[in-house]
N, C-alpha and C positions, 0 to 999 in steps of 0.2 A: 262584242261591245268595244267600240274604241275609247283611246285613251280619253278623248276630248269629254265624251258622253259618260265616262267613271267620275272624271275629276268633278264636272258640274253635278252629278248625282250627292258624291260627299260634301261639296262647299253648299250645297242646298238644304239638304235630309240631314242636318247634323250627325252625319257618319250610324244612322237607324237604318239604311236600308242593306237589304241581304241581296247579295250575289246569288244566283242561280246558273251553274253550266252545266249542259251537256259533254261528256267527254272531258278532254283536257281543255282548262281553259285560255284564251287567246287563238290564234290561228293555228290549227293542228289539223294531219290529216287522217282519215278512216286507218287505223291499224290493221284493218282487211284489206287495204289496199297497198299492191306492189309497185315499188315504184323504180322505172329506170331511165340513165339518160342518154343522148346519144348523140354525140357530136356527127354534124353532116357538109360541116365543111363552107357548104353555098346551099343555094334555094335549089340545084339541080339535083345531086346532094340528099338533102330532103326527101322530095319525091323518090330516086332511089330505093333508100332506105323505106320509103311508105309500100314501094311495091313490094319490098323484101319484106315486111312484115307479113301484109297480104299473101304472098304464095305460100309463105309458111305454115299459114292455117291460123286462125281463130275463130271461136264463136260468137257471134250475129246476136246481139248489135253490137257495133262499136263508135262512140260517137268523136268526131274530128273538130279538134277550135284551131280555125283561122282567126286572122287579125282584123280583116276588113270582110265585108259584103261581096269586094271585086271575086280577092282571092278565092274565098267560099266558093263560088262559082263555075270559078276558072279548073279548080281541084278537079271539080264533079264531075268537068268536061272531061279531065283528063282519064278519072275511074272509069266514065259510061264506056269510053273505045275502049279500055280495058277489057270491056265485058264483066264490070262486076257495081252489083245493085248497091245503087247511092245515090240520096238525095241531099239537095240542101234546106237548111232552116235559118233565115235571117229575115232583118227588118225588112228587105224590100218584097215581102210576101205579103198577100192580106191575112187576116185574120184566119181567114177560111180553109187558105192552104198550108197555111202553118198547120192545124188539125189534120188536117189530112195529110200532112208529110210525119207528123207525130201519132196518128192510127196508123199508119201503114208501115212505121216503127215497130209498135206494140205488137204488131199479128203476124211479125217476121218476113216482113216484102223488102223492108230496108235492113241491110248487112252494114253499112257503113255511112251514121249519119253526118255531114258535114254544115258547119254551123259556124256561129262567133261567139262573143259573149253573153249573147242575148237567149244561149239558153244554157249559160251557165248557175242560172238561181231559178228555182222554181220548176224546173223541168224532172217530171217523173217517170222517169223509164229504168225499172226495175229489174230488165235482165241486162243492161248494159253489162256488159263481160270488160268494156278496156275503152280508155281514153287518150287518144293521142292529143299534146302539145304540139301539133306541128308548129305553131307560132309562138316564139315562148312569149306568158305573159309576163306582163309587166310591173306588175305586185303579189304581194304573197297572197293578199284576201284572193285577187283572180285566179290564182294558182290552186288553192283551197277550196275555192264552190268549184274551178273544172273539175277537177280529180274525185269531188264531192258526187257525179254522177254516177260513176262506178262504185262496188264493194255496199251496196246499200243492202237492207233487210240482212245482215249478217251475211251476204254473202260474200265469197272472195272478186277482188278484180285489180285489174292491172292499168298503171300510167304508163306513160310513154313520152318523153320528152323531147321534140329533135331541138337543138341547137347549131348555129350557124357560127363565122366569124363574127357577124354586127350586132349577135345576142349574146355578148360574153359579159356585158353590165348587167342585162337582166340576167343572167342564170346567176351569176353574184348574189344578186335580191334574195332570189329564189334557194340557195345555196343550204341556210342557215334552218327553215324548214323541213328542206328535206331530210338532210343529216339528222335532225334531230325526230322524224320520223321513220328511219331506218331505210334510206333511197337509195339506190345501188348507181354510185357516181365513179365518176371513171378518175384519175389522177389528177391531171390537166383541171377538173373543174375544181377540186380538194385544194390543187397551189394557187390557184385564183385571191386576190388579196378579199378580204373581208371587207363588204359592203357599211358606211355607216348611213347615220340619219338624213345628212344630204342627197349624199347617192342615191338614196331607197326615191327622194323629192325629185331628184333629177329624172332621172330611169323612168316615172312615173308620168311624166310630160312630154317626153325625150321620143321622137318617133323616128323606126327604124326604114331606112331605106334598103326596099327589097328588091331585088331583080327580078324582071318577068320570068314565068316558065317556057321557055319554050324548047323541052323535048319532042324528040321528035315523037309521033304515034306508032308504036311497036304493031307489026304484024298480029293479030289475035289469030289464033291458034283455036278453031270452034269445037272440037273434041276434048279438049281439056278445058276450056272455058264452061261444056256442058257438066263434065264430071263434077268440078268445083260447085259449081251452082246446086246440080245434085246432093255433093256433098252436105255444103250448107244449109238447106232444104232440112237434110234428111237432120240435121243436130237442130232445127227450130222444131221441128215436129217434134223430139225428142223432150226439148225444154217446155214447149204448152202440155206436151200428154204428164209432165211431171207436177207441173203446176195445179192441172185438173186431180191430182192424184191427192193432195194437199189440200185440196178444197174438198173435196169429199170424204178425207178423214176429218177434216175439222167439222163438216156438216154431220156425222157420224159421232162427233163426240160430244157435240152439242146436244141433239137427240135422246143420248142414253141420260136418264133421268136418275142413276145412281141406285137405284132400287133391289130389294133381296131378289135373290134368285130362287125362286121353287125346285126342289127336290122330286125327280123321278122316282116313284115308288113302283 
């Protein structure tokens, strides 16, 4: 609830109505959720760093916020020569393919979904494993519903932050959240001076000028490109046969009607 929408509730309701939060209240993020940041210098940088994540291994899904539609895109291009499954999800899709890039999410086709903030609220995908900031956002509330994707249903999951030189005002923003949700931040972002109420208004309008990517497309490598794929394969089979495993205890327990048990004579 923001401030604006408390203050008119009490000047209206003669201070009768009750609060109700979820969790901690104000902008706070999932306590099951890990969070780190990572200075990358420039947008080349970045990407980098996003392959190094990648070869390291994770589990499927992982979903990616860019800042614009362009970007979004341009990422995708760069994972598909990769050799590794990623679609995107933004405004400029109909209706129709949004679902269908969000089923084919859920059923483990898509390892790494790339998007903006348009499916940072409302979007339910339940094994998300880890969310990368490639773009830092711009406010805490944004910062809050991305990271909001992962760690859902009591499960654990992981943030991931990149930072640039031309995002050293928003990670400021962003700064005071984290810390006080347990974020594992590097020094450099700690002596960063404390953001106040104007800054938080500026940062909020203030739009960051990013250089194009243009790495070059690395040699794909098709026998390690298939093992990886295999690999990941074989950890989403693993996640649906666990899931089916949970439904049928719960259908299993629904069933049993509490009843005595008769005695073998």
């Amino acid at each position: 609830m923001s401030g604006a929408v408390e203050k008119f509730g009490h000047s209206n309701f003669n201070n009768q109505g009750v609060t109700v939060a979820i969790g901690k209240s104000g902008n706070a993020v999932n306590q099951n959720v890990s969070q780190k940041v990572i200075y990358c210098g420039n947008e080349r940088g970045k990407l980098l760093a996003l392959r190094e994540f990648i070869k390291d291994g994770f589990r499927p899904p992982a979903i990616l916020f860019t800042e614009t539609k362009e970007r979004c895109q341009r990422i995708m291009g760069e994972l598909l020569y990769d050799g590794i499954n990623a679609m995107s999800l933004c405004a400029a899709k109909s209706n129709a393919d949004r679902q269908k890039v969000i089923q084919a999410t859920r059923v483990g086709k898509v390892w790494l979904l790339i998007t903006t903030d348009v499916a940072s609220r409302g979007l339910d995908l339940p094994m998300t494993s880890t969310v990368i900031n490639y773009d830092c956002p711009n406010s805490v509330t944004d910062y809050v519903h991305r990271v909001g994707r992962c760690g859902r249903y009591n499960r654990t999951g992981h943030a991931i932050t990149f930072f640039s030189d031309a995002d050293r005002d928003r990670i400021r923003i962003l700064r005071g959240v984290m810390v006080q949700s347990g974020a594992e931040l590097p020094q450099s972002v700690l002596n960063l001076a404390k953001a106040d109420l104007n800054d938080k208004k500026r940062v909020k309008t203030q739009k960051v000028e990013r250089e194009e990517l243009q790495t070059k497309v690395p040699k794909k490598n098709p026998l390690a490109v298939k093992k990886y794929k295999n690999r990941m394969t074989k950890m989403a089979i693993v996640d649906r046969k666990r899931i089916r495993k949970q439904k049928n205890l719960k259908v299993l327990e629904t069933e049993d009607d509490g009843g005595d048990w008769e005695l073998a004579e």
